[in-house]
Structure formats: C-alpha cells, structure tokens
Steps between C-alpha positions, in 0.01 A plus 500: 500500500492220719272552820667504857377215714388701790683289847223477780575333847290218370430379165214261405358347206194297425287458240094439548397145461214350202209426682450201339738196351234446243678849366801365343603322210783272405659467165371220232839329476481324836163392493612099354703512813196606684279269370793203545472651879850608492436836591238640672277788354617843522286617789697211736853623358468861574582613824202627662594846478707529167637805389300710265621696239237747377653566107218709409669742759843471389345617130544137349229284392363154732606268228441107451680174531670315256801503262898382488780797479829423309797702637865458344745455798914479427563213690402271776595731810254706349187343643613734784280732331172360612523542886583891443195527216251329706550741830371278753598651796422544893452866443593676154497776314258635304564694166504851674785279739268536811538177716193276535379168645511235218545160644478602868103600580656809701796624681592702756812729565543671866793779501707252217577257800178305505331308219208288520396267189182332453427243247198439281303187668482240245825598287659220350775405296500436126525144593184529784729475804352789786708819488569528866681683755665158562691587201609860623629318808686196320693776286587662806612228712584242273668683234641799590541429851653159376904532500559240253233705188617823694858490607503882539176495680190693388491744212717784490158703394322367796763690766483853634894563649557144431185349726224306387156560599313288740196256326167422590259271381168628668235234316469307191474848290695736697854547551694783667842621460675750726804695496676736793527788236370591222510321175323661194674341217292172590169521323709649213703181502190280470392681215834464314504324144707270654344517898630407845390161556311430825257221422586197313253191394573310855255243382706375195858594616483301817550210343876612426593649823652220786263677763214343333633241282691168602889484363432158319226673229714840563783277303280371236381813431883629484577230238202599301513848406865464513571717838837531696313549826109539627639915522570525108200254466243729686630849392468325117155348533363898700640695210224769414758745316550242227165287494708146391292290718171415364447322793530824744114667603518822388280859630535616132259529207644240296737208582768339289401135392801429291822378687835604311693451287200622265495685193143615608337573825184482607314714797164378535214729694520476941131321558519645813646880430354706756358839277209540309333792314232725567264196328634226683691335261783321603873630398676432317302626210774262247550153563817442348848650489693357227891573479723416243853505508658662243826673409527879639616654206194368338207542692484881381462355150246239599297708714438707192401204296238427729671173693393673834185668650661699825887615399751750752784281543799496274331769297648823537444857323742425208211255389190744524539627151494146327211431762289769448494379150406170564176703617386475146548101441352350812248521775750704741558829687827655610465748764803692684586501881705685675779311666557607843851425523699758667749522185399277177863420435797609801865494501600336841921524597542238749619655817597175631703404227777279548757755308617757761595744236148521362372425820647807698384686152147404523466583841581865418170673434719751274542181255135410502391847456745553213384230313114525539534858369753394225194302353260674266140337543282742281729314206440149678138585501448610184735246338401199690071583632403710187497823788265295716649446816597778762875603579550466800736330754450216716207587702116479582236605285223832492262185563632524869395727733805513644656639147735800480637591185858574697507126526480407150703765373833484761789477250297410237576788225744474240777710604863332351696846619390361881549193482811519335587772835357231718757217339822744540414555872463133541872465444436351137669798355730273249440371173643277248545599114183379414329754754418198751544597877765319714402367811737609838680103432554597108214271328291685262108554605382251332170374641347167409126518501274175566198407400248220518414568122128472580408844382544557105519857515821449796737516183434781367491743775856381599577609173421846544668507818835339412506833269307740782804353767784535203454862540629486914778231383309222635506151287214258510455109373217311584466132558192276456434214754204278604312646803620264780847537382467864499348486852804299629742752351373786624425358891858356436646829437612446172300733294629879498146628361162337411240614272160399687169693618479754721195516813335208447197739693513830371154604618553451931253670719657548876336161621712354257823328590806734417735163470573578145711843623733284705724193491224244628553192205747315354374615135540839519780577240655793615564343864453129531747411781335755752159385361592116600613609854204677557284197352735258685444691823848566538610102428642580154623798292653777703304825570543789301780783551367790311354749710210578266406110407503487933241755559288374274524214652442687868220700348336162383492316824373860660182449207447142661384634826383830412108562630354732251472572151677852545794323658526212211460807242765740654748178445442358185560872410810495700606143312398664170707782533842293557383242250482718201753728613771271561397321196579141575308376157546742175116479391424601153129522399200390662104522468567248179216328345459140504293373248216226596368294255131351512211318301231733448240278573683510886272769742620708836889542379563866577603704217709758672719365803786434716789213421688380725624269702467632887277639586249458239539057443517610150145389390467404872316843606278468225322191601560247214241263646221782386677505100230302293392387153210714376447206192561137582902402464633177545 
C-alpha cells in the first residue's frame, strides 16, 4: 500500500550539507577532459549543497562509477524515454510516491496558494551555464507570458478558475509564485513524467528569442536549422520531451550527444548532476546510455539474446516465457512488475463520435453497461495472461489508498441475461437473421474497433470478445492503424470504439490530480472533443452535454481549490463513483506484469515493483542514476 503524503500548512525539504568538498568524487571518464581543463573537477561542478541520496537507507548498495548500458528503443521518438527514466525534477516522488525536493534545495507550500522555491547555490547546467532564478523568470515572462510562443497565454495547468498566479523572483535562488486560491495539483504537476515547465536554459535559448537577439542573426539562424519563424525555431531548439537537440543544457543524468536521424543514440553522463551518494561519489553511477534503434516486433527477441543490458519497452508479458528462458544462455535476469495501469487493455466507445446513431447509443449508460458485462474476463485472463492478471474493470488499484473494491467491480461480472435486458430497454430490441441487433435508423450493430497495433496480445482478446458480444447481437471488426493516424481518427470523430489503456495512474492518493476522471485532454478516447475544450480553455471543441461527464468535470475544478486532504479525498471518491459507474471506458484486467529485462552484473534494480507511466516515471521513481555495474562493463 502506498503511504498517504500527510498535507501540512507548510512543507519543506532540505537535505544536510558534506562538510567538506574534499568528500566527493567524480567519475574516471571525464578526467582527459579535466586534465585538457575542459571541465573543472567535481568539487567545482557540484552545487554547494547537492542532493544526497543515502542508498544504504533505501536497502540498496553505494555502488561505483563506470560502465555503458545498451537499451533497444522502436524508433527515433523513442529517445523520449530518457527524460522520464532519469527523474530530474524540482520536487518528485519517491518510490513510496511521497513528494520530495530533488533539484530545488527546499520548498515551501502555505494553505496550497503560496510556494516558495529555493535553488541549490552553485547548480549548473550539463553544459556549465549557472542554474538561476533568471531562468524561472525568462520562462515566465518570455515564454509563457510571450503571445507569439503562447497565443493562449499561460498553461492551462498553471490556472485556478481560469487565473494565473502572480510571480516573484525574490534573489538569485529564490522564486515565489502565488495564487488567490488554492492550487494543489501544482507540485504534483512538477513531478509528472512529463512535468509543467517553469524554467528553461535562458542562457542558451536567448540567443533565439528577438528580445535578446538581433533579427539579422535571428534570420540566419532561421535558414539554418530550417525554421518557418524564430516561434517554431525556439519551441524546436527548448524541446526537453524529445531530447533532439544535442545542443540544449540539460538538468538530467545523461544528455543525448547524437543529433538525428541516427540509428544509435548516445546519452553521455551530466558532469555537473547535482546528487551524490552516501560516499560522495558523483551520480550518475554509469557513464553511458547507449540506444539502438531497432524494429518493435524484435526487440523482445533481441533482448533475450543478450543485445541489451536494461529492457521494459516494447516487451510485454506474451514474451516472459521465451525470456525467462533466455535466463539459462546469458548473463540476464527477468523480474516481473506490476503495471499500474488502471485497466491493462480497455474498450473505449467514442462518445463524441461523429455517427449520431452510435453516438446517441454510446451516450446511454444502459449500452455501456450491457456490453462491459456481456464480456467474460476470467476467459480473457486465463486465455490471454496464463490467470495472472486481475478482472476487474477500468479502475484504480488495492495499491491506492483510496481503493474500494465497488470501483473495480461496477458492471464488471459476466452476466449476458442483463446485458442482453439492458440492450432491449435501450430500444435495440430488433434483430436481423443472423441474430445482429438493428439500430433505431435500421443498420446492424456493427462496431468497428481501432487499434494502434502496438500491443501483441490486442488481437487476441478482441477475439474472445467478438464471440463474448455475439451472444447480445453485437458485431465487431477491428482495424489496425499507425498511432498518429489513429490519434487523428479518434479526435476527428471517426472511430466508433478504440482499444487502448485504461488509468494511465491507477495508484492516486488524494493529493493527486483527479484529471484522469474528467474530460481535461484531447487524448482521452472516450471524450476527446470535451477534453480539447477544456484544454483549449473554451477556444476549441465544445463542452460536454452529458450530465455525468459535467460533474465530473464540476467536481474536478471543486478538487483544484479544495484546502485539505479530507476535502480532496471525499471528491476523488465522489469522481470515482460516477467514473466506474457510468462506465465511460469498458476495462478488462489490470495489476498485469510487465516483464524487465537486465544484465546481472547491473546492481540497485528493484526486484519487485511498480510500472508505469504516471505516476511512477516508469524506472523514473527508482533512481536509474544509482543502477551500477558490480564487474567492469564497457
């Protein structure tokens, strides 16, 4: 079970100083760079306070420097990867998903309305520049505050009832931000695989912004990397989601040195990464990240033939028997995670689908119902995870403390005499002679189900429910398209029914944003027109109609200002409660294991944990920078 962060009135963290520089100790691989007087030595590129993490106390060994780890990555947008691994954050999470001060020496929270940061003195950039409050300010008022990088003005995450908070820079390593009620989805933000972005590398990006820069090298610059104006210029050369500039200072671990198109990338150690262990040495413990593009219906194979030392992504649990075997030919270790996806695989009906017939249809919580119980998951888990998983529907996990087994369970039995009762008082009381259902306009029910066709196991559960839905005269085909196609469709209202994910976090405490529950993005499957309104602050999309989707919505923006943990709590139970019971995505299984694939010569990789994308960074939590070689690997 996942501790509750207890809230106080004001939150502070700091971590005790070495008494003496002479304590720490850099890695091997930079010292020709040292000795060239390219870099300074470690003690100079620490910050004067850098964070400490004491391993011996997290039950992990202080380990030692050296070594390159291969991963296997699908293709170039994959590099993404690295910035939600390597966790460097303002505040993050730890593994028990209590907040903490990682970048930031300490901060300070007053009611949810007031938060002070401090900065480590001496923090630098991977490429020496000062980390600064000058560069919390030039994010503010130079790029969010900027109309031309921000047409819609500041972050939709950054408003309480649409209105911004007020900044402050206070010195050189303080800054102060300030809303008029109370926001406590904002530290949660910063510690988001992919965070809230409030400080940028002013140092290096000023040369692309007009403030700073004159027009004439502005318009060399355009003609060089190929811009159409200094805005797609400067929001290209700050991209930290998809590290493609090698150029760009980076706050992480590692930083990519390869500049695509590349078979192979290369993320070499931070020399100025601002942790170290309980022994002084300098983290990163590796000093390379090597990863090699490969096909992603091959990586499973390759990762069991040794080709990579640190493997989760594209392998899934359809590849643990065939890599648990590999075991016994080379010098690697499978262990299973549990994934912390709300559902492992989800039906989603599109509720803003451009059809009106299957539109007014899915909008019918009768229709939903029906088919959720028309499916029968113990088969699907059994067939499909060996009896693994957990059936369940669409909801959060016993890891939560905000779990209730009425959650997962709403509509989620196998019951075809109900659902069939469910269809008939729908109004779909015809049927064809092959048993199909006729919609009110005379079209059979057939429903066309898309898919991305990342997920090798998405196949055959749509097998067993085109047979499960036969039995309530419901027809399914499924069609395969690349992922930003099948994004377009489905925003576009052209897709009747997806197969996707469920929660992305199923494990939420109450200090947790409850965004998930209610149409807040354009990606959400099941409602992407009200999500884009929402996103688009009422500029585009059209808000939503359905009395459930707009209390959630209500009951979300009540969560935004609400003062104490008991109030956040009573809501996302609220939110939970019409989530699961309306049952806007038909979840299937969950708790799934996700198999991750290591040398066995790597140290500090947790055998038992959780996988997922938010909250947990995937490896992110679980400090990658402390993973080492126990034997030297090159």
């Amino acid at each position: 079970m996942i501790k509750r962060r207890t809230v106080l009135g004001l939150i502070a963290t700091a971590l005790a100083p070495f008494n003496a520089k002479a304590a720490f100790t850099g890695s091997d691989y930079l010292k020709d760079d040292i000795k060239a007087g390219k870099l300074p030595d470690v003690a100079e590129r620490l910050p004067r306070n850098p964070r400490v993490v004491n391993l011996a106390a997290k039950n992990r060994k202080p380990g030692r420097h050296g070594g390159v780890v291969r991963m296997l990555i699908g293709g170039q947008r994959d590099i993404r990867l690295m910035p939600i691994n390597s966790y460097s954050r303002l505040v993050g999470y730890d593994e028990h998903l209590n907040l903490q001060a990682d970048i930031l020496e300490s901060f300070a929270s007053e009611g949810d309305r007031v938060f002070t940061f401090t900065l480590r003195q001496g923090h630098k950039w991977s490429d020496g520049s000062p980390l600064t409050t000058e560069d919390f300010r030039y994010s503010w008022d130079d790029v969010m505050n900027n109309k031309e990088l921000h047409r819609g003005g500041i972050p939709v995450d950054l408003r309480v009832n649409g209105k911004g908070p007020s900044f402050e820079v206070i010195d050189e390593r303080t800054v102060r931000y300030i809303w008029d009620e109370p926001n406590p989805d904002f530290l949660a933000q910063l510690a988001k695989p992919s965070p809230l972005v409030i400080y940028m590398p002013s140092t290096y990006l000023k040369q692309f912004h007009p403030r700073y820069q004159n027009q004439d090298t502005i318009a060399e610059l355009l003609k060089k990397y190929k811009a159409q104006d200094w805005t797609d210029l400067h929001q290209r050369m700050s991209r930290t989601v998809r590290p493609e500039n090698p150029a760009l200072p980076t706050l992480d671990p590692w930083y990519n040195s390869t500049k695509p198109p590349a078979g192979q990338f290369v993320f070499l150690r931070n020399p100025y990464f601002h942790r170290v262990d309980e022994n002084g040495l300098q983290l990163p413990y590796i000093d390379k990240m090597v990863l090699n593009i490969s096909s992603p219906d091959l990586i499973g194979a390759k990762a069991g033939s040794g080709d990579s030392d640190l493997q989760f992504a594209n392998v899934d649990f359809t590849d643990y028997t065939f890599l648990k075997a590999a075991e016994k030919r080379f010098p690697m270790k499978v262990d299973l995670w549990k994934r912390t996806q709300g559902s492992r695989v989800a039906l989603v009906p599109n509720l803003n689908c451009k059809d009106d017939g299957w539109r007014a249809l899915f909008q019918d919580v009768r229709v939903r119902r029906a088919l959720s119980l028309a499916i029968d998951r113990q088969e699907i888990n059994k067939a499909v995870f060996f009896g693994l998983a957990h059936e369940a529907g669409n909801s959060i996990l016993p890891d939560s403390p905000l779990f209730k087994r009425e959650y997962e369970q709403a509509w989620a039995s196998h019951d075809i005499d109900m659902a069939n009762r469910l269809l008939d008082e729908a109004g779909l009381t015809k049927r064809n002679e092959d048993g199909v259902r006729l919609l009110p306009d005379g079209r059979p029910a057939k429903i066309i189900i898309e898919s991305a066709g990342e997920s090798t196991f998405e196949s055959d559960v749509l097998e067993l429910i085109t047979d499960h839905w036969s039995k309530i005269g419901i027809a399914i085909f499924t069609r395969v398209s690349q992922r930003e196609i099948f994004r377009k469709r489905v925003i576009g209202g052209e897709t009747l029914m997806c197969v996707w994910m469920g929660l992305d976090n199923g494990v939420p405490t109450a200090e947790m944003s409850p965004n998930e529950l209610a149409p807040t993005f354009d990606d959400q499957m099941q409602w992407p027109v009200w999500g884009l309104h929402y996103l688009s602050g009422g500029r585009d999309g059209h808000p939503p109609d359905l009395p459930e989707a707009i209390r959630l919505l209500e009951l979300m923006k009540q969560w935004k200002t609400a003062g104490t943990h008991d109030e956040r709590e009573a809501i996302w139970h609220s939110m939970l409660t019409i989530f699961t019971q309306s049952v806007f995505t038909i979840g299937i299984i969950n708790q799934a294991l996700q198999p991750v694939v290591y040398s066995t010569k790597l140290r500090n990789i947790p055998e038992k944990a959780l996988f997922g994308y938010d909250p947990t960074s995937f490896l992110g939590v679980y400090m990658p920078d402390t993973f080492w070689y126990e034997e030297d690997h090159v």
